[in-house]
C-alpha positions as CSV (number, residue, x, y, z in Angstrom):
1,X,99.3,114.6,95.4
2,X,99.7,110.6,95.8
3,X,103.6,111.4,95.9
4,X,103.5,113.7,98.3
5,X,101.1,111.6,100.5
6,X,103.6,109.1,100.1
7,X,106.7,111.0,101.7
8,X,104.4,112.7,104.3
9,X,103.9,109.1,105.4
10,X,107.2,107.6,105.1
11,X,108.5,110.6,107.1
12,X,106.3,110.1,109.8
13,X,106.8,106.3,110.0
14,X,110.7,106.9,110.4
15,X,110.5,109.2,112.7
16,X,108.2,107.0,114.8
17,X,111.1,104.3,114.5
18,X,113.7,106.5,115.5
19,X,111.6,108.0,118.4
20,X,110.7,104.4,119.5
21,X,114.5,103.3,119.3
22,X,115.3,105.9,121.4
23,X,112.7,105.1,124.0
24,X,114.0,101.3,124.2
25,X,117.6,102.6,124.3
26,X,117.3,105.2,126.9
27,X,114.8,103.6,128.7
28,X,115.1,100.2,128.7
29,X,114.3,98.8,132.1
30,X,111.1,100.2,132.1
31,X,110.3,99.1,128.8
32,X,111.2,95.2,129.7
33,X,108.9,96.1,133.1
34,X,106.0,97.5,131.0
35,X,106.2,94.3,128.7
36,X,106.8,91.8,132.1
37,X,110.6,91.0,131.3
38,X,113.3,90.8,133.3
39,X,116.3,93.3,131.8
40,X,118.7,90.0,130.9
41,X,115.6,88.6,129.0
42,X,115.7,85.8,131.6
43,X,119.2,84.8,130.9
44,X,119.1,85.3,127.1
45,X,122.0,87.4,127.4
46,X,124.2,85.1,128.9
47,X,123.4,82.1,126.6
48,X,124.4,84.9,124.1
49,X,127.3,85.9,125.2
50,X,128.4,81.9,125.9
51,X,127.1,81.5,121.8
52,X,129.0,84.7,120.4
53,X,132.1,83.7,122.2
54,X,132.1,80.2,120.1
55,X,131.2,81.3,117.3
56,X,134.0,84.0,116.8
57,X,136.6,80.1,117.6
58,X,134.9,79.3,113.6
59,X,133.6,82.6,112.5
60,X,133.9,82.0,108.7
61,X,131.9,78.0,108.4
62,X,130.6,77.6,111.8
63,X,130.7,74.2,114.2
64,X,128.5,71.7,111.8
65,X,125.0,72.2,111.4
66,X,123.4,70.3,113.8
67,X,119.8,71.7,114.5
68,X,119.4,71.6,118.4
69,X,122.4,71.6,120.4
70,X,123.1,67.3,121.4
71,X,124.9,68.8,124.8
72,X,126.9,65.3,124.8
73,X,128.9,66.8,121.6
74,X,131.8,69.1,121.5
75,X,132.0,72.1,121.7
76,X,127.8,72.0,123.2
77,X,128.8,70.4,126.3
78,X,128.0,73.0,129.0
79,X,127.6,76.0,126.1
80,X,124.1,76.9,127.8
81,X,123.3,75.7,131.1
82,X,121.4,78.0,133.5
83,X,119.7,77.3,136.8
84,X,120.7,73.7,136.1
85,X,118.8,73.7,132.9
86,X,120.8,72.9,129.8
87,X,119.3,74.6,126.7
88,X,119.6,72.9,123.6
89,X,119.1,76.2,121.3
90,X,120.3,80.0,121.4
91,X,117.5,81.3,121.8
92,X,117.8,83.3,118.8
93,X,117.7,81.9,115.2
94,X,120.2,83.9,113.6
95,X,122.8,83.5,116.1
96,X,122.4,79.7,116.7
97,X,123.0,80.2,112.5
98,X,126.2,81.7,113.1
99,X,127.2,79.5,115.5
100,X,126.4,75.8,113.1
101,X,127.7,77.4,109.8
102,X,129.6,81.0,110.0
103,X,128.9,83.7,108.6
104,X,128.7,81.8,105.1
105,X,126.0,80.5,106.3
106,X,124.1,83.2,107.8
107,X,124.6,85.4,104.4
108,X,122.7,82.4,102.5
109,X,120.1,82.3,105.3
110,X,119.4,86.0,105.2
111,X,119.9,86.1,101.4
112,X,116.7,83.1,101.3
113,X,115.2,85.4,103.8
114,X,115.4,88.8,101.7
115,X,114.5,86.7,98.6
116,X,111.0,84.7,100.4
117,X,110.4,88.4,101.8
118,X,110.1,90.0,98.4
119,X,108.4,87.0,96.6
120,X,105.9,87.2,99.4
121,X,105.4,91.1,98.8
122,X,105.1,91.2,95.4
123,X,102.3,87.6,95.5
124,X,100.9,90.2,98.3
125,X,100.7,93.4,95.7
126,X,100.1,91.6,92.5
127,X,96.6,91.9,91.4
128,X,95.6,88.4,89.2
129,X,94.5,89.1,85.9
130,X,92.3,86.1,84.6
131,X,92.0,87.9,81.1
132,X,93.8,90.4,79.5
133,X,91.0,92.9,79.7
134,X,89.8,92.4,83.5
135,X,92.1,93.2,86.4
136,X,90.7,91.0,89.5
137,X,90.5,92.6,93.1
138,X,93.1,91.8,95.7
139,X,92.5,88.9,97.5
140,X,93.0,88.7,100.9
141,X,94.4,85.3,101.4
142,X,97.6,86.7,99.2
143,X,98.5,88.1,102.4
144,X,99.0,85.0,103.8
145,X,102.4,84.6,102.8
146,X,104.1,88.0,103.4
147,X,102.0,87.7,107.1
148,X,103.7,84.2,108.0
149,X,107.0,85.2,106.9
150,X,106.5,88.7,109.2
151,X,105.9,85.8,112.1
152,X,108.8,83.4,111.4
153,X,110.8,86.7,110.8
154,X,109.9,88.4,114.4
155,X,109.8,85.1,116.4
């Protein structure tokens, strides 16, 4: 029945994932051409790399939150400079976590991000009961949240 339906489904989504990873692993040039990037993801990887390598000087608290990078402070001087650009930012939230407050800090910001997740699924999935006896339909603006956490998530 509904059970079945259920595992049917599930099955066929993983297997999608792990068909789809494999794609992007095996075949990732193309995929970066098909989507009009260029393999380093326009120097992401070295700003990365430069990140990653400062980080693991302060692994456990991090270098001081400081929100974007003031490249006039130690140790942000010359961390990310590229064409003759200085980037202020890692160009990847969860990294440029790491790098202002260690991984203490990136366990509390995935643990807020695990926690808004589910709150937003279950405000998503909970049907409002006005009175006892009436169960109201869903409503579609209780997507809302879960949706713009899916965005700041991905972005």
């Amino acid at each position: 029945g509904r059970r079945r339906g259920r595992l049917v489904l599930a099955g066929g989504v993983a297997v999608a994932a792990v068909v789809g990873a494999g794609i992007v692993a095996t075949r990732t040039a193309e995929v970066f051409e098909l989507l009009g990037r260029s393999p380093d993801l326009t120097g992401r990887f070295q700003i990365w790399e430069s990140v990653l390598g400062l980080a693991q000087q302060q692994p456990v608290v991090g270098w001081g939150w400081i929100g974007y990078w003031a490249p006039w402070v130690h140790p942000f001087q010359g961390l990310a400079v590229r064409s003759g650009v200085t980037y202020l930012q890692a160009h990847d939230a969860y990294l440029d976590v790491l790098l202002q407050v260690g991984a203490i800090g990136l366990l509390a910001f995935a643990c807020v991000i695990v926690t808004t997740y589910v709150r937003s699924w279950w405000a998503a999935i909970d049907r409002p009961q006005h009175r006892r006896d009436r169960v109201e339909p869903y409503s579609t603006l209780a997507l809302a949240p879960l949706l713009l956490m899916t965005a700041l998530v991905v972005q």
